[in-house]
C-alpha positions as CSV (number, residue, x, y, z in Angstrom):
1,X,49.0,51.2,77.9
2,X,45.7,51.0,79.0
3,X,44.4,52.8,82.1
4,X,42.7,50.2,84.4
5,X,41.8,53.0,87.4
6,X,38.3,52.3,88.9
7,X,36.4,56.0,88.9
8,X,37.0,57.5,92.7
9,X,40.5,55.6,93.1
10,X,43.4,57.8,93.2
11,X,45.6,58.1,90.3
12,X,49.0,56.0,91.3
13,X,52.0,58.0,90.9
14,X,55.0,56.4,89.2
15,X,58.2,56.7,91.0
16,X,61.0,57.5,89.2
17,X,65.1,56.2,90.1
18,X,66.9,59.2,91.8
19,X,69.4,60.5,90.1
20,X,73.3,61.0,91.5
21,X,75.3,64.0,90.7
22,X,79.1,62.6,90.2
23,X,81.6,64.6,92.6
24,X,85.2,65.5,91.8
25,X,87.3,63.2,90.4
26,X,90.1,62.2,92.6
27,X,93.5,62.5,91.5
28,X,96.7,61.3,92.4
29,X,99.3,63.2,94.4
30,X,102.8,64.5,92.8
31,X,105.5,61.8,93.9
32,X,107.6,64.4,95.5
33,X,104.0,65.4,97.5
34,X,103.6,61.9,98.1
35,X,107.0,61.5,99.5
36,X,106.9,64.5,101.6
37,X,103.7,63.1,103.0
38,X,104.8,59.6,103.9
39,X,108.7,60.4,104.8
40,X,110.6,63.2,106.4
41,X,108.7,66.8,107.0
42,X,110.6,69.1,104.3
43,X,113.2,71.6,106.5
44,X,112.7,75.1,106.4
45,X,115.4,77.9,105.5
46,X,115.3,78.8,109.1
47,X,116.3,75.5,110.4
48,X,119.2,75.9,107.5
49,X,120.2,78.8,109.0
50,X,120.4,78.4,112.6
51,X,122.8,75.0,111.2
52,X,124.8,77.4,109.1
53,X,125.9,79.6,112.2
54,X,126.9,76.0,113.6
55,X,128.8,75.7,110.8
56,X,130.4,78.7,110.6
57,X,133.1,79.0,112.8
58,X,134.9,75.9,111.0
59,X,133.8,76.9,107.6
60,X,135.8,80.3,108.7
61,X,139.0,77.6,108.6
62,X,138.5,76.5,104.7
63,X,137.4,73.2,106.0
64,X,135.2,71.1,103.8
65,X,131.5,71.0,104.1
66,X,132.1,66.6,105.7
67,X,134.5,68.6,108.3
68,X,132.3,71.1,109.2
69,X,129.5,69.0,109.5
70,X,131.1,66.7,111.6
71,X,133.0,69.2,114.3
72,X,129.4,70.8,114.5
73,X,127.8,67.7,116.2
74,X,125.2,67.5,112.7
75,X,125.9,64.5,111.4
76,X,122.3,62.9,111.6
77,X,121.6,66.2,109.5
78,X,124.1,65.0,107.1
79,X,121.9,63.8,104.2
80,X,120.0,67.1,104.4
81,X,122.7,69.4,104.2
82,X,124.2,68.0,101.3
83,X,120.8,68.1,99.5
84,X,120.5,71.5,100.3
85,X,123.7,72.0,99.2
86,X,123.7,70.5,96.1
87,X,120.7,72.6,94.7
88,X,123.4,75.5,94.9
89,X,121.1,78.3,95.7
90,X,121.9,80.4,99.0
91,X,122.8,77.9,101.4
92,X,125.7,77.1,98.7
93,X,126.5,80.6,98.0
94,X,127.1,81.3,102.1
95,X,129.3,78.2,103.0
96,X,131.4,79.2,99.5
97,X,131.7,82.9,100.5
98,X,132.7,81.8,104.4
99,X,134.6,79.1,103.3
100,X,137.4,82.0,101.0
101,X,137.9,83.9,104.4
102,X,141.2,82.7,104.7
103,X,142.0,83.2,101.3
104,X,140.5,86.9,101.4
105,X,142.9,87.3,104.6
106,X,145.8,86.1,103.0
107,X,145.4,88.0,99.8
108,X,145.0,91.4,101.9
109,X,148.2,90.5,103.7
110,X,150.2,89.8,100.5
111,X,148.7,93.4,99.1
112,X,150.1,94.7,102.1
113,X,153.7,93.4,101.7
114,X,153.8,94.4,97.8
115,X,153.0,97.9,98.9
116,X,156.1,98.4,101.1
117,X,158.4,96.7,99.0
118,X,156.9,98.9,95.9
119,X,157.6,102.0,98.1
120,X,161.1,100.6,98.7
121,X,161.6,100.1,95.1
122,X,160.2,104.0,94.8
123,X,162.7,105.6,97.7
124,X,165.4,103.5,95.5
125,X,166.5,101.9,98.7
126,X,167.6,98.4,98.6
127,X,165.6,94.9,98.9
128,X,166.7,92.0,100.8
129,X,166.7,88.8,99.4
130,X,163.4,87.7,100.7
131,X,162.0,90.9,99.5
132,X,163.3,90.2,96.0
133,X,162.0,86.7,96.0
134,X,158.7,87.9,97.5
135,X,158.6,90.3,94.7
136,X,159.5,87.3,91.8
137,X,156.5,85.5,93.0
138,X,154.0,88.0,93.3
139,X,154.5,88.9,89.4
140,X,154.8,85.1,88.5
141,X,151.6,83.7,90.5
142,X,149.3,86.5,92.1
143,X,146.4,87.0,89.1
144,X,146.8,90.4,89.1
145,X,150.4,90.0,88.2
146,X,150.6,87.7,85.8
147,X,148.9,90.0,83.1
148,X,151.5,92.3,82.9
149,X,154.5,89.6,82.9
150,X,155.1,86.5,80.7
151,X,157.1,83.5,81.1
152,X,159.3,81.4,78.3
153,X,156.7,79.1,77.7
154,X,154.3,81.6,77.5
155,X,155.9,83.6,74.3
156,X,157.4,81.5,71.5
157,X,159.5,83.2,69.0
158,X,157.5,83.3,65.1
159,X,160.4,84.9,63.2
160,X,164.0,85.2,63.6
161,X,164.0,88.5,64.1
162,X,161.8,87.6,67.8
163,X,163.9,85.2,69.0
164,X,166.1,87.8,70.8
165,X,163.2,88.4,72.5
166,X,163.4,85.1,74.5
167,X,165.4,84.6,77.2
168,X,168.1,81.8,78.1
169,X,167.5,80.3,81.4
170,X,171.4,81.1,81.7
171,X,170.2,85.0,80.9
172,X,167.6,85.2,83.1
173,X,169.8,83.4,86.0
174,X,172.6,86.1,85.5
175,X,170.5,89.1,86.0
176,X,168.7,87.8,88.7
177,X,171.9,87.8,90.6
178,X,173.0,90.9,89.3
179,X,169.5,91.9,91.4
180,X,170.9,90.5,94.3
181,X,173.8,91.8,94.0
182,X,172.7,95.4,93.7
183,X,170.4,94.5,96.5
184,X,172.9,93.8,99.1
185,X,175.3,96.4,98.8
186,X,173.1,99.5,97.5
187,X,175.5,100.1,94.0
188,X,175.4,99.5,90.8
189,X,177.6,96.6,89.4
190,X,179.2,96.5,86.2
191,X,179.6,93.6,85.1
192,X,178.6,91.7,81.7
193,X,175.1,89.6,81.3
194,X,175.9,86.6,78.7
195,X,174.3,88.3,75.9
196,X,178.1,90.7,76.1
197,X,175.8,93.8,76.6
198,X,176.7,95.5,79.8
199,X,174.3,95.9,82.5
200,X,174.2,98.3,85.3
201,X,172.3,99.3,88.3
202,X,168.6,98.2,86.3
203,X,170.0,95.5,84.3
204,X,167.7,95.5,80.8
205,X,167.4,93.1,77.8
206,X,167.7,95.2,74.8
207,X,164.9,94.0,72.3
């Protein structure tokens, strides 16, 4: 290009476009952000607590979460408890552990019942009937019973030589009143068990 500046005139300075640094590039938001954000504030594990102690006392009774929530005046919390719940992290693990009080309770009792008729059983004095019966069911339904006992259907003979080992209903109902028997009047009865073995004062099914 040819340069057309008279001498003396000032050399004209070309401007040049300004230049733009780009800034950070703006991303979107997580949807669970973004929901947090436009809907409900997300509740804090103290507010969870302070409605657990609500809860409590009628959680104490084996009640269902609904129940509990319900007798506790939180019902407009209702939604959030039972997402809290259902993520089964502490909040679950408390209202579970409160909520087996009663069975806890009960299973203490029973222990404590088993231990005096055991110590009945060890002074060889006699049981009453409910004592007996109390003692039938612990060994046929407590968990820590049932181990070391087996029912009929539990134990099915292979060979013939196991079937003895089987009883008849009619077998098991004959020494059970031989039991009660023994119970009531404190001796030992001699009488025959339908297998023609005799039985005495600890009537036994020889194997």
């Amino acid at each position: 290009m040819e340069d057309t500046t008279l001498p003396g005139q000032p050399v004209p300075v070309q401007s040049t476009p300004p230049t733009t640094t780009p800034g950070p590039i703006k991303t979107e938001a997580p949807l669970q952000t973004r929901k947090q954000e436009q809907g409900r504030p997300e509740t804090t594990d103290e507010q969870f607590k302070l409605w657990l102690d609500e809860l409590t006392p009628f959680l104490k009774m084996a009640s269902s979460l609904n129940y509990c929530i319900d007798k506790a005046g939180l019902e407009k919390h209702r939604t959030t408890l039972y997402e809290k719940y259902q993520r089964k992290d502490w909040f679950y693990g408390q209202i579970k552990r409160i909520q087996a009080t009663p069975g806890e309770t009960a299973n203490q009792a029973s222990v404590i019942l088993i231990n005096k008729i055991t110590d009945k059983i060890k002074q060889e004095q006699p049981l009453s009937d409910k004592e007996y019966d109390y003692f039938k069911w612990w060994n046929s339904y407590h968990r820590t019973g049932q181990k070391f006992f087996v029912t009929r259907t539990e134990q099915v003979a292979k060979d013939d030589k196991d079937a003895g080992q089987i009883l008849d209903s009619e077998e098991v109902a004959a020494i059970d009143d031989l039991f009660k028997k023994q119970s009531k009047d404190g001796k030992p009865t001699n009488t025959t068990a339908p297998t023609g073995q005799p039985t005495g004062a600890n009537p036994t099914v020889n194997k």
